[in-house]
C-alpha positions in Angstrom: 9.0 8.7 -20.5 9.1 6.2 -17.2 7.5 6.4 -14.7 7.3 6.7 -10.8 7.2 2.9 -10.7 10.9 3.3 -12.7 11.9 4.3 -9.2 9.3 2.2 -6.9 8.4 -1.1 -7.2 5.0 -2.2 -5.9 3.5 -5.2 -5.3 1.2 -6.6 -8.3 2.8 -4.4 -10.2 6.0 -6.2 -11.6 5.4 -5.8 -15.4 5.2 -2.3 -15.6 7.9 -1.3 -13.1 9.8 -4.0 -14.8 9.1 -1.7 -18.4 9.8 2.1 -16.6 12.3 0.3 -14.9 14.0 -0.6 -18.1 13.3 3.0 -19.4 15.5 3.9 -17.0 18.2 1.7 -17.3 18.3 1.9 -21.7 18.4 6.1 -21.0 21.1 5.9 -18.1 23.1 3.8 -20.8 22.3 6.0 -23.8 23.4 8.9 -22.0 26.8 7.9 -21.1 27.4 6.7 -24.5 26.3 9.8 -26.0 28.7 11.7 -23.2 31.1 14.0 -25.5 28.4 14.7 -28.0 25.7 17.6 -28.7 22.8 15.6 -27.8 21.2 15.0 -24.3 18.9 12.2 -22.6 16.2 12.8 -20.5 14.2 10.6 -18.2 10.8 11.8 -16.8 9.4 10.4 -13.6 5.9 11.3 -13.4 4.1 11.0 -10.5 0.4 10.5 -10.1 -2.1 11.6 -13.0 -5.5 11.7 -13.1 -6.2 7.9 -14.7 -7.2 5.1 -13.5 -4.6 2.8 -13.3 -4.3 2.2 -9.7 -8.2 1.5 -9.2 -7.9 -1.3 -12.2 -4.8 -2.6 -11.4 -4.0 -6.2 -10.2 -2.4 -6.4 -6.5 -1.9 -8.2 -4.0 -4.5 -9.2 -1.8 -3.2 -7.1 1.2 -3.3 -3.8 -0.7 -6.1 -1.3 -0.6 -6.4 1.6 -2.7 -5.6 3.2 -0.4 -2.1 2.2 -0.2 -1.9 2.4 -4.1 -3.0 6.1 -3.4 0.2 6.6 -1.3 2.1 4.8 -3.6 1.4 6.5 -6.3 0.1 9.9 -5.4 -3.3 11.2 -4.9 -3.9 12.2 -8.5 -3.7 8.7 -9.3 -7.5 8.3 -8.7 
């Protein structure tokens, strides 16, 4: 499971895109290693859900909520 910030990276945010971001890179791998075989790999992007990560989360000084809000999606609130 990653994330939308496995595709985006925004500001104040460089330790968890960093982590979907891996995600991504570990399944992308996985999946042409397993190429050939029975099994299958999967990476979901989520978008916005209803927490409140966004509202809580560190960022630059510039960024409103906002702007997280379009980053993120409108559930994010």
């Amino acid at each position: 499971m990653s994330s939308l910030f496995g595709l985006v990276s925004p500001s104040g945010q460089t330790a968890y895109a960093a982590s979907k971001f891996a995600v991504r890179g570990f399944s992308n791998a996985l999946r042409l290693e397993l190429a050939g075989s029975n099994l299958g790999v999967t990476v979901v992007h989520p978008g916005g859900v209803a927490t409140k990560i966004a509202e809580n989360a560190r960022r630059h000084a510039g960024i409103t909520n906002a702007e997280m809000t379009e980053l993120s999606g409108p559930a994010a609130f």
